[in-house]
Backbone as JSON, one array per atom type, in Angstrom:
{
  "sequence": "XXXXXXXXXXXXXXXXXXXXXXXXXXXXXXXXXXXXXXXXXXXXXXXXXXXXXXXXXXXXXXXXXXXXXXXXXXX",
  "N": [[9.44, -2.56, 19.69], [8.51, -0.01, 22.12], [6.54, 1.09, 24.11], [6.27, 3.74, 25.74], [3.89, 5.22, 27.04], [0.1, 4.27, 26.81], [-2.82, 5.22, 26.11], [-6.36, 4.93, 26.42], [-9.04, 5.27, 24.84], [-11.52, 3.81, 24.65], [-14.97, 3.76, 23.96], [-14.88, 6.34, 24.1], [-16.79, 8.77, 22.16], [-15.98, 10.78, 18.71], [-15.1, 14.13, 18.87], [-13.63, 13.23, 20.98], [-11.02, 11.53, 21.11], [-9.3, 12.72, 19.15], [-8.38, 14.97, 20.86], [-7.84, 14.12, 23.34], [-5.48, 12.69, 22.91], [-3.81, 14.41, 21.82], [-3.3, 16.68, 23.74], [-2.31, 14.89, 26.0], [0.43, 14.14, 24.18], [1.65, 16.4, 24.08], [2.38, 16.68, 26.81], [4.2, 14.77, 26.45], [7.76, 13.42, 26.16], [10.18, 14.65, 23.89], [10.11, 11.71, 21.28], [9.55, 9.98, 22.84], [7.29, 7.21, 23.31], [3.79, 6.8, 22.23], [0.68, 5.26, 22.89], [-2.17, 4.58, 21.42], [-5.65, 3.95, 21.69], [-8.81, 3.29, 20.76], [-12.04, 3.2, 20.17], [-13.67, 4.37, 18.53], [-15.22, 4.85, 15.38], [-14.26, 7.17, 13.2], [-12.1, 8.06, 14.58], [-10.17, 6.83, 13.37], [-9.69, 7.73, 10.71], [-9.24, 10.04, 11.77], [-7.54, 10.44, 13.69], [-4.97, 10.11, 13.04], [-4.37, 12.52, 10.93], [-5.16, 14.56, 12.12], [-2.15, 14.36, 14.51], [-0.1, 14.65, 12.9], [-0.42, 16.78, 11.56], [0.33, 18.04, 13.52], [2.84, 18.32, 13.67], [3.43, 15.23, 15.12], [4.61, 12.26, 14.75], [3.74, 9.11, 13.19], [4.4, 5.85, 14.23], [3.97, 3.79, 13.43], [1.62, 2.26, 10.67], [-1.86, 2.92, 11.36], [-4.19, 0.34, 13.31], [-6.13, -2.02, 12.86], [-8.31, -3.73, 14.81], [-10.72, -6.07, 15.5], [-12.99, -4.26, 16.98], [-11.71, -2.15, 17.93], [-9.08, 0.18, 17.31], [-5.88, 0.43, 17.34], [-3.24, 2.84, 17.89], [0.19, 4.16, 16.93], [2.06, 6.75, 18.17], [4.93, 8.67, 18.19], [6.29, 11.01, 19.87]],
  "CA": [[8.89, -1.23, 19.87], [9.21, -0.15, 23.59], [5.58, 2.07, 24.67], [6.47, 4.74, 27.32], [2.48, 5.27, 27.29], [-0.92, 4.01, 26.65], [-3.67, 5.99, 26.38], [-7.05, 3.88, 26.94], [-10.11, 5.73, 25.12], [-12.87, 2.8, 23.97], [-16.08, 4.55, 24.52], [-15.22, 7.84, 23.79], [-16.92, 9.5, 20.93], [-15.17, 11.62, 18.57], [-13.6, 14.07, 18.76], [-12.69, 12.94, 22.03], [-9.87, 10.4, 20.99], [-8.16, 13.18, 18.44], [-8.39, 15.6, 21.66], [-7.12, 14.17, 24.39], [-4.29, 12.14, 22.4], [-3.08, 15.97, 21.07], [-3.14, 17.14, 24.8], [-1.29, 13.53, 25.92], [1.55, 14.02, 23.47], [2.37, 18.08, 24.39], [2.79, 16.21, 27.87], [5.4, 14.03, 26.67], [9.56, 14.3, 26.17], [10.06, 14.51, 22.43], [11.38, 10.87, 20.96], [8.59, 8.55, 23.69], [5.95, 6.23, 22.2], [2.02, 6.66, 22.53], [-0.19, 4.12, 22.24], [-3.37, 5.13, 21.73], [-6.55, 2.14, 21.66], [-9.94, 3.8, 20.53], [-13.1, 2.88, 19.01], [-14.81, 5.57, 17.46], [-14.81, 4.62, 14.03], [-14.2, 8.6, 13.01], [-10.67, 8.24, 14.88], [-9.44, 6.01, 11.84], [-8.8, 8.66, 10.09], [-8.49, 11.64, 12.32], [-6.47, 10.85, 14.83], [-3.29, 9.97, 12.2], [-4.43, 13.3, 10.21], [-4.29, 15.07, 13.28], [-1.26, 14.29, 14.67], [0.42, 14.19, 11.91], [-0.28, 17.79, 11.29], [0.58, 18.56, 14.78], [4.08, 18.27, 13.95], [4.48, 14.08, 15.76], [4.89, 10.87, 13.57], [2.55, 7.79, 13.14], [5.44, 4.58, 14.25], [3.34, 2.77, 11.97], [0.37, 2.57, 10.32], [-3.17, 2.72, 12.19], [-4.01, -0.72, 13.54], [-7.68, -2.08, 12.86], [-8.45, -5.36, 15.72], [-12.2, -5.65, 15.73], [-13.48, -2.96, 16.79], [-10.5, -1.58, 18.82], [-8.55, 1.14, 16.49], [-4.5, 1.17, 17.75], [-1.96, 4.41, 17.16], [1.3, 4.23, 17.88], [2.62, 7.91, 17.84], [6.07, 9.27, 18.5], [6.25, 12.8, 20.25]],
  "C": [[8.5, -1.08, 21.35], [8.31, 1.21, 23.54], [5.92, 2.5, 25.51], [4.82, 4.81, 28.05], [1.21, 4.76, 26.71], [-1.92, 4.86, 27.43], [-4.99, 5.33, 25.96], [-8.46, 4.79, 26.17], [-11.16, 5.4, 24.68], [-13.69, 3.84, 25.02], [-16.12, 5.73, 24.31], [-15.19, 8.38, 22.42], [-16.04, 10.62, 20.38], [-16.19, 12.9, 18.72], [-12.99, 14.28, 19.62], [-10.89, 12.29, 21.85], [-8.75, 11.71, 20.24], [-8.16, 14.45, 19.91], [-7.5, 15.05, 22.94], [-5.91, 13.27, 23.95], [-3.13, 13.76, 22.04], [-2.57, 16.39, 22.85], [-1.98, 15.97, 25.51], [0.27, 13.83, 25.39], [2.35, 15.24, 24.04], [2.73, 17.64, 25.7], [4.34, 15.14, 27.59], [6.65, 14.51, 26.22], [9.05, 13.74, 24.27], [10.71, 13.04, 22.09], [10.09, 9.51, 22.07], [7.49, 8.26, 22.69], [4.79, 6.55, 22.86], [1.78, 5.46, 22.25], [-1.56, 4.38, 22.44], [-4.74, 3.83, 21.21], [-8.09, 3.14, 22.36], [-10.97, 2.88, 19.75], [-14.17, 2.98, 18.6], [-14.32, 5.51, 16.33], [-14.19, 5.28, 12.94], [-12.78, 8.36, 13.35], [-9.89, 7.39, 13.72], [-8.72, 6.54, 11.12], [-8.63, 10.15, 10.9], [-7.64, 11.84, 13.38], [-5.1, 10.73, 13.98], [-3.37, 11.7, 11.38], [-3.98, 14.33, 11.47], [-3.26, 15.67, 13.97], [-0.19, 14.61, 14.51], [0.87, 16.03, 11.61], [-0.27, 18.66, 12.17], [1.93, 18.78, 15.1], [4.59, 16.05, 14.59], [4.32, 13.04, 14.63], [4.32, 9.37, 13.99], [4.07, 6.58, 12.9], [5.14, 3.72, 13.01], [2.18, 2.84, 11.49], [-1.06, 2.06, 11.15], [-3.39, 0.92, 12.21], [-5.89, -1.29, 13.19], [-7.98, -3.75, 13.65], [-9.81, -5.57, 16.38], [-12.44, -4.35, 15.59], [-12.69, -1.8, 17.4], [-9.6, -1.17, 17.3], [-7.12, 1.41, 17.54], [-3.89, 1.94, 16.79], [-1.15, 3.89, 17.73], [2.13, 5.5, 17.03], [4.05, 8.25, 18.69], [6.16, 10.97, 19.07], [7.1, 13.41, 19.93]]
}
């Protein structure tokens, strides 16, 4: 699996993480990888709900590594 981007937002409360991942993606070419690495416990489930219903597609399923929450979204 071959990330075009990482997007970095430990520390930021939601609903920072489902915000600036939505803004992020409308920046990218349709078909590139996100990687998004949060941990606001809230983004768990709203950044895949989100997304999701933003029209882009969850690569795989939400990642849980401590306390660090990875996405990997498709634009």
């Amino acid at each position: 699996m071959s990330i075009d981007y990482t997007l970095d937002l430990r520390g930021e409360s939601c609903p920072y993480p489902v915000i600036y991942t939505l803004e992020t993606l409308q920046g990218m070419k349709k078909g590139e990888l996100l990687q998004v690495i949060a941990d606001c416990p809230a983004a768990f489930r709203n950044v895949p709900e989100e997304v999701v219903k933003h029209g882009y597609t969850l690569e795989k399923e939400p990642v849980k590594n401590g306390s660090e929450l990875l996405f990997y979204i498709r634009a």
